[in-house]
C-alpha distance (Angstrom), angle and dihedral (degrees) to the residues before:
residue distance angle dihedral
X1 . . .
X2 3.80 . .
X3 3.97 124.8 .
X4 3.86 87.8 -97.9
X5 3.96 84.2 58.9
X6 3.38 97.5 41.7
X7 3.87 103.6 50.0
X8 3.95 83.0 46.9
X9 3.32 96.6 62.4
X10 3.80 93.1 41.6
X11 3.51 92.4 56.6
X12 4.10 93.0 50.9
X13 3.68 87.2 50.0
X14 3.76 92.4 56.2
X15 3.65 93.6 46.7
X16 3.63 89.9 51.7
X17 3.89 91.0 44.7
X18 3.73 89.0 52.5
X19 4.09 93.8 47.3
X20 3.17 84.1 50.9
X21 3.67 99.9 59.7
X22 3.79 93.0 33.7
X23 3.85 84.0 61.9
X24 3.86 90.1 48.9
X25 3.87 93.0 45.3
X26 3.62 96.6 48.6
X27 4.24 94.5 63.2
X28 4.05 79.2 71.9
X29 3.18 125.4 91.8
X30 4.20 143.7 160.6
X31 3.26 126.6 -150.2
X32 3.92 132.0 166.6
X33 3.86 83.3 -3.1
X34 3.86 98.7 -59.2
X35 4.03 108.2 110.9
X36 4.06 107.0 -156.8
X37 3.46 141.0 174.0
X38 4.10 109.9 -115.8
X39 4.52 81.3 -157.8
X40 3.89 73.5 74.1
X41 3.75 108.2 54.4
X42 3.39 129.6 109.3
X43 4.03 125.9 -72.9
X44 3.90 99.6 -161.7
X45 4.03 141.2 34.7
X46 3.89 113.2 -168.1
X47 3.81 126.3 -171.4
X48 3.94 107.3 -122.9
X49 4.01 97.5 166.8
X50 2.80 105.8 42.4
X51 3.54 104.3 22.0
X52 3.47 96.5 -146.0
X53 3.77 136.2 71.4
X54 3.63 91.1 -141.9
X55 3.78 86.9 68.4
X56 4.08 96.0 64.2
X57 4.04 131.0 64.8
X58 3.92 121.5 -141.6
X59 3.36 123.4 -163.8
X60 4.17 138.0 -170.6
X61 3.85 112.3 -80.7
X62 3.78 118.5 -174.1
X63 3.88 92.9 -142.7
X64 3.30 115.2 157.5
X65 4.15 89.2 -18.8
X66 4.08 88.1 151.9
X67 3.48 97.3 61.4
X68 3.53 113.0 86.6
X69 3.49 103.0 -158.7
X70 3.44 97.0 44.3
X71 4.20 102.8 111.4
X72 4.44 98.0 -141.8
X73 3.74 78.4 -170.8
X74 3.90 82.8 83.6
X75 3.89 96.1 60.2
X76 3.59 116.6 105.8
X77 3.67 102.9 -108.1
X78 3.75 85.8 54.6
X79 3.93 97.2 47.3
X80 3.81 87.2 39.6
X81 3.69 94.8 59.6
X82 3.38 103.3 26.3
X83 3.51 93.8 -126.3
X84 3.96 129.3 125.4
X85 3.68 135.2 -137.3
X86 4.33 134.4 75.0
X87 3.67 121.6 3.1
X88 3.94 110.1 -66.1
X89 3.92 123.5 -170.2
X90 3.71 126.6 -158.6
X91 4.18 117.8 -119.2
X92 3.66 111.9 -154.1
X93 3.74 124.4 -157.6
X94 4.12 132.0 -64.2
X95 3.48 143.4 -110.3
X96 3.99 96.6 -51.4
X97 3.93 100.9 8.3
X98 4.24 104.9 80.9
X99 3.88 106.3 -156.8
X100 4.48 106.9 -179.8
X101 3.74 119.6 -176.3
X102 3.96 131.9 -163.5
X103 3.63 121.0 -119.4
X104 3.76 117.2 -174.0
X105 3.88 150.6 145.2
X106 3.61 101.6 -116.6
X107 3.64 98.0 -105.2
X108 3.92 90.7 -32.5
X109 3.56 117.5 118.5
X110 4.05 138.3 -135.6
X111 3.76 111.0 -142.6
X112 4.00 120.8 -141.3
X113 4.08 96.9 -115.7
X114 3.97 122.7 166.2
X115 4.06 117.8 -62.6
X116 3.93 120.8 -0.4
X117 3.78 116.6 3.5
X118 3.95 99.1 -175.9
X119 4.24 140.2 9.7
X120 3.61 123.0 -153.9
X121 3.60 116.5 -157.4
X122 3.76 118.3 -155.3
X123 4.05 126.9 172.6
X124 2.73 136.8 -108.8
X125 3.81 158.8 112.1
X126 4.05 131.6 -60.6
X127 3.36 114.8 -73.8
X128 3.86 96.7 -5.9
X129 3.73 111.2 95.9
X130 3.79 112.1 -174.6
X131 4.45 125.2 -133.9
X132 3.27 115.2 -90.8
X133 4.10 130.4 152.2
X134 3.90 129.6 -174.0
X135 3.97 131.6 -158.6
X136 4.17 105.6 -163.8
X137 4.59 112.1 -157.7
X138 3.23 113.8 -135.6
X139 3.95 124.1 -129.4
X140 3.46 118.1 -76.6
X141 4.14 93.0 8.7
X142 3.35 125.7 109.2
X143 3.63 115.3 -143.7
X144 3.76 125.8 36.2
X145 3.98 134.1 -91.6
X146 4.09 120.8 -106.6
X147 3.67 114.9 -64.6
X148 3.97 109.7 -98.0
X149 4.17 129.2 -157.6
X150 3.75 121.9 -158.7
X151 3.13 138.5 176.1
X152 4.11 128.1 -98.7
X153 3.80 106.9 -95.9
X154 4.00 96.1 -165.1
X155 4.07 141.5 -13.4
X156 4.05 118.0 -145.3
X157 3.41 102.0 -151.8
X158 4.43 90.5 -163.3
X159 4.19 82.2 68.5
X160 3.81 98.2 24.9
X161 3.86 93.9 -123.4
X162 3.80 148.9 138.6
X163 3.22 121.4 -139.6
X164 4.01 124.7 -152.0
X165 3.69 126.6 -178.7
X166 3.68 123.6 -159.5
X167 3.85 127.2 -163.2
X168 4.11 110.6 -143.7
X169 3.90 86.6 -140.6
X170 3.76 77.9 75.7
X171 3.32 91.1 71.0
X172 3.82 102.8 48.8
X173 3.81 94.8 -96.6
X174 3.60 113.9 137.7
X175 3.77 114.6 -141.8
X176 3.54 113.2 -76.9
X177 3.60 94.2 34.0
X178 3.65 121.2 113.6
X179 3.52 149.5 -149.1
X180 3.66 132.2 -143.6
X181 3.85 104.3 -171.1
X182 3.74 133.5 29.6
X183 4.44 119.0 -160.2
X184 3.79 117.8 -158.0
X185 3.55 123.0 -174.5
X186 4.27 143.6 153.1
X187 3.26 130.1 -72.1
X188 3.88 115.4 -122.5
X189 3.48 125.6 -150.6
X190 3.98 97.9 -113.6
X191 4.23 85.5 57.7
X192 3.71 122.9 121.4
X193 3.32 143.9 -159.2
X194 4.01 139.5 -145.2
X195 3.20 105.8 -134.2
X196 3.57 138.4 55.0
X197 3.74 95.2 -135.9
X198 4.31 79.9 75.8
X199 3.55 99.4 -117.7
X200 4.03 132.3 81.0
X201 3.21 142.9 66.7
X202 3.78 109.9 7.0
X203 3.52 124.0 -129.5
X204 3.85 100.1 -139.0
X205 3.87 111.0 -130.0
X206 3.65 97.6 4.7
X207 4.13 128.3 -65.7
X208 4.07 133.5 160.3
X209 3.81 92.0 -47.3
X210 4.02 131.1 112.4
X211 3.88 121.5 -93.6
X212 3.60 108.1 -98.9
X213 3.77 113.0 -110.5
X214 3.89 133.3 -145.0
X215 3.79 98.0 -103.6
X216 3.98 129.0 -130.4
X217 3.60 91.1 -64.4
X218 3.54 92.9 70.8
X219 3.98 123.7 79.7
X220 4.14 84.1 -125.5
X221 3.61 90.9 38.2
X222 4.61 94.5 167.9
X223 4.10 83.3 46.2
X224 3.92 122.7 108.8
X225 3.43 108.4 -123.7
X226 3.94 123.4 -88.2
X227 3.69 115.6 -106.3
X228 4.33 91.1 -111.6
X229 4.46 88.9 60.4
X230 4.05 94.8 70.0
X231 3.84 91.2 93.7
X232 3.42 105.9 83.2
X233 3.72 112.1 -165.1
X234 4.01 98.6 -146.5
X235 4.14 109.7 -163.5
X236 3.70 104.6 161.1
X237 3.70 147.9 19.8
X238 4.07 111.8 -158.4
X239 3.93 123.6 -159.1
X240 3.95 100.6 -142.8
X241 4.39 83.6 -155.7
X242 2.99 137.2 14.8
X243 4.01 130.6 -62.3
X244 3.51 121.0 -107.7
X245 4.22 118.4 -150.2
X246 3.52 134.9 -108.5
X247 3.69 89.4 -64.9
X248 3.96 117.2 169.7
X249 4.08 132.4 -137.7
X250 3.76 128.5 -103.2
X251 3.83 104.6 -147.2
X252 4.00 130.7 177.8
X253 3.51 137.6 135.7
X254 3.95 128.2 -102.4
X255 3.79 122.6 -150.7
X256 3.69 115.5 -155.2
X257 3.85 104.3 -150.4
X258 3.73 117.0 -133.2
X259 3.55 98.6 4.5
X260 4.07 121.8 136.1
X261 3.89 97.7 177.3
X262 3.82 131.6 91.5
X263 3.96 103.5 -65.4
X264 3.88 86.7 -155.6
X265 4.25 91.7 72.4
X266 3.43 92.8 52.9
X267 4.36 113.0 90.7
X268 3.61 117.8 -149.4
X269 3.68 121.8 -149.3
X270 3.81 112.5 -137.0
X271 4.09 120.3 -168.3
X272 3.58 122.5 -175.5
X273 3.96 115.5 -151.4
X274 3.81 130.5 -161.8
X275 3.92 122.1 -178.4
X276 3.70 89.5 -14.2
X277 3.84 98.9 -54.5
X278 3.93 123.2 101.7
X279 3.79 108.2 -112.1
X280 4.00 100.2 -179.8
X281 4.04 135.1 16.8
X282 3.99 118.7 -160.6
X283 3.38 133.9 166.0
X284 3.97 107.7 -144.7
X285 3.75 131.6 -164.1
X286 4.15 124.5 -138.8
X287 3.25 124.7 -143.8
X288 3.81 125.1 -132.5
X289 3.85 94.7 -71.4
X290 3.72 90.2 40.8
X291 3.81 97.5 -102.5
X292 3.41 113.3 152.5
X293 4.24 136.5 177.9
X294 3.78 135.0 -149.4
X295 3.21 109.4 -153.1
X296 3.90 125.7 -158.8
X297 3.68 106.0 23.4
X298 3.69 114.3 162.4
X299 3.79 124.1 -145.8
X300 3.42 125.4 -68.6
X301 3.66 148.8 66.0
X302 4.13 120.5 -46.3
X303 3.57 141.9 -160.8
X304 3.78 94.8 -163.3
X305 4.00 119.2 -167.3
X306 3.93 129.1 -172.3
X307 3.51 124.2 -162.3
X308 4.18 134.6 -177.1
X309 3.67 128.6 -161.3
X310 4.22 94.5 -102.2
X311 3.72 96.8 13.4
X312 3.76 125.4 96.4
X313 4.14 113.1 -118.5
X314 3.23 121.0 -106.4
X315 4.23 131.6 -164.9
X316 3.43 137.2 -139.5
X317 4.26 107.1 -161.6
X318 3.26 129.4 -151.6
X319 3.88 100.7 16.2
X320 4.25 96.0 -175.5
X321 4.22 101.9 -150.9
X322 3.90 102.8 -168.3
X323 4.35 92.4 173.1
X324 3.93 81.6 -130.2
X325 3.32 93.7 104.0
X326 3.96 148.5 -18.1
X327 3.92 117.6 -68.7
X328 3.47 116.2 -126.8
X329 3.86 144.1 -178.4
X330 3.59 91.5 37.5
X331 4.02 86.4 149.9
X332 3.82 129.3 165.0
X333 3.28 141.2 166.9
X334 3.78 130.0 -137.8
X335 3.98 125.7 -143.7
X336 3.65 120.1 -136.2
X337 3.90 132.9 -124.6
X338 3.96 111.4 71.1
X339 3.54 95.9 113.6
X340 4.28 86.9 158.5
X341 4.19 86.7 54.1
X342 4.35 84.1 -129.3
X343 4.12 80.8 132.6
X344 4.26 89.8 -116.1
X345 3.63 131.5 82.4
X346 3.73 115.9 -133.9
X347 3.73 136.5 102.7
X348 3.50 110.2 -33.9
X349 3.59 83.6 54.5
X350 4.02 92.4 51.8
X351 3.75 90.2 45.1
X352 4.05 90.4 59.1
X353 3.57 89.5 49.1
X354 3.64 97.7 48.5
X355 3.67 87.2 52.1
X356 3.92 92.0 53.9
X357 3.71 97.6 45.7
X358 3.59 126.9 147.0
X359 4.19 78.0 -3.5
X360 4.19 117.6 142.3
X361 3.89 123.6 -172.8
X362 3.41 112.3 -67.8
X363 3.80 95.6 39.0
X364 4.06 122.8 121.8
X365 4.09 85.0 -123.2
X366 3.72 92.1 45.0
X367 3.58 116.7 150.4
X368 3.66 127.1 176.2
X369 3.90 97.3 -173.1
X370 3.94 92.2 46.0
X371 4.13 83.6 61.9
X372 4.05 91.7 81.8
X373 3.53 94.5 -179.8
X374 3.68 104.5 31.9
X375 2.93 107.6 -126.0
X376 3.91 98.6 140.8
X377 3.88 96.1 -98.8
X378 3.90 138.1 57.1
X379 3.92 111.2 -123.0
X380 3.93 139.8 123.0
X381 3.36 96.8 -43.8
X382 3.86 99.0 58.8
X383 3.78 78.5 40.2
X384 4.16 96.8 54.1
X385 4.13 85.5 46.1
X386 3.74 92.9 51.8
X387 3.71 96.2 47.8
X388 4.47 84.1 38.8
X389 3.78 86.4 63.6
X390 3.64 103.6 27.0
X391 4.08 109.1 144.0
X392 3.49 102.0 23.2
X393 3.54 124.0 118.6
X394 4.07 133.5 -159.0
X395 3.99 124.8 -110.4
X396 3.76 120.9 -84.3
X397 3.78 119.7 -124.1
């Protein structure tokens, strides 16, 4: 091929390079200062309350009508009703009429990561955000978290919408954790909130709390709302990273020998392994029987270790994830005695608890891994399971 032929071809695979990126580029978008990926939105809209779709109104939004590649068959009115076309929102019920809807992935999931995890964009008109509350379900549960109220982060006045970020920390997910479904419905009148600040979680119906109040995007931002800003106008749901799939849970139980104390303080470390390399690190919390679930795990095969602050690690090999179904029985048991977390027992360890003995908290020698069975103060018996285990030493990942 001659130079002619050569530069050609260069400069068609640079134009196809850079179509290629355009194409990638233009699935992101920001709006009211959230950016998002629309690969990420949601794939189905269900009527809970009603059940019916007959029962709810949708109406013509001009959300993000200037942006070409931006498909307005993904709004919620659209999705909802299975209909295609303009931008379409969603309004929910009124001041004494609750309407909720289901937002969701399709099986997909949205992970709990650092900072915002999702934006809902409802519209509406300058300075006059309407109620609206959402409970999100976490993967693998059944029924959905406590309702929660915030307050409007930003309005774009081009598209006519607020936008209101939520953090899935909110909602007693620890990071890592995800959800699978997200409901949004009206505020009523009677609703409450638990905080004085007037937003969080909502007391359904009414209660002790605080009347929820418009929020700083309002122009009478410590007001309740008026009785004609119940019917939220929902248009948009926005995944603030990106989706994970229909991954399943890895669940077991860990015993942690010769311990006394409250199971549920105590973090495990978790590390998944493929071919020798770690793929995943998690700290995981037991409950008071020393259950304890992985959530996320992708398919494949898994060396899986656990490790506690003065217990030895032990592995589980050759964990086989299909993403049929949830693991289970992935159980282990931990032995006691590595109060200097070097994953053996021997003298350092003894040393350390020598130097903590007959030590509670608040002592200058205090040391909370030196009290093996926790118990709240090193004596004999940390002593006897030291000496019990003394020479052993934890798997190797």
């Amino acid at each position: 091929m001659g130079n002619r032929g050569m530069l050609l071809l260069t400069a068609m695979l640079v134009v196809a390079v850079m179509g290629v990126a355009t194409s990638l580029q233009a699935q992101t978008f920001t709006v009211g200062g959230y950016a998002w990926d629309m690969a990420n939105g949601p794939t189905r809209v269900l009527p809970v309350q009603p059940s019916d779709i007959s029962s709810f109104s949708f109406f013509s939004s001009t959300f993000l009508n200037d942006q070409p590649a931006f498909d307005p068959n993904r709004t919620l009115g659209r999705i909802m009703t299975g209909t295609t076309g303009s931008a379409r929102f969603v309004e929910l019920g009124n001041a004494v009429v609750r309407k909720v809807i289901q937002v969701d992935w399709g099986g997909k999931r949205l992970p709990n990561r650092a900072g915002e995890d999702f934006v809902v964009y409802e519209v509406g008109s300058p300075s006059a955000p309407e109620a609206f509350m959402v409970a999100v379900r976490k993967k693998g549960e059944s029924t959905f978290s406590a309702w929660r109220y915030e307050f409007a982060n930003s309005f774009t006045e081009s598209y006519n919408v607020f936008a209101t970020a939520f953090n899935l920390s909110d909602f007693a997910l620890r990071e890592g954790e995800a959800i699978d479904a997200i409901l949004i419905a009206n505020h009523s009148e009677a609703d409450r909130v638990d905080n004085a600040s007037g937003q969080g979680n909502v007391l359904v119906g009414g209660g002790a709390g605080f009347v929820p109040l418009q929020g700083p995007q309002s122009n009478t931002p410590s007001q309740p709302y008026p009785v004609d800003r119940y019917d939220a106008d929902i248009v948009y749901v926005a995944a603030l990273h990106d989706i994970l799939p229909p991954n399943v849970s890895v669940k077991g139980s860990v015993t942690l020998e010769d311990f006394l104390g409250d199971v549920t303080q105590v973090p495990v470390e978790v590390q998944l392994s493929q071919g020798g390399s770690v793929v995943r690190t998690q700290q995981v919390s037991l409950d008071s029987s020393g259950t304890y679930t992985l959530d996320d795990v992708a398919a494949g095969t898994y060396d899986i270790a656990f490790k506690a602050s003065h217990w030895l690690r032990a592995v589980v090999r050759n964990v086989v994830v299909t993403g049929a179904a949830d693991v289970t029985g992935v159980d282990v048991s931990l032995l006691n005695g590595d109060v200097d977390g070097d994953n053996e027992v021997g003298l350092l360890d003894l040393s350390a608890l020598v130097a903590a003995f007959n030590s509670v908290p608040g002592d200058d020698n205090w040391n909370p891994d030196a009290d093996l069975d926790g118990d709240g103060e090193v004596g004999l018996p940390d002593f006897s399971v030291l000496v019990r285990n003394f020479g052993a030493v934890g798997d190797e990942l």
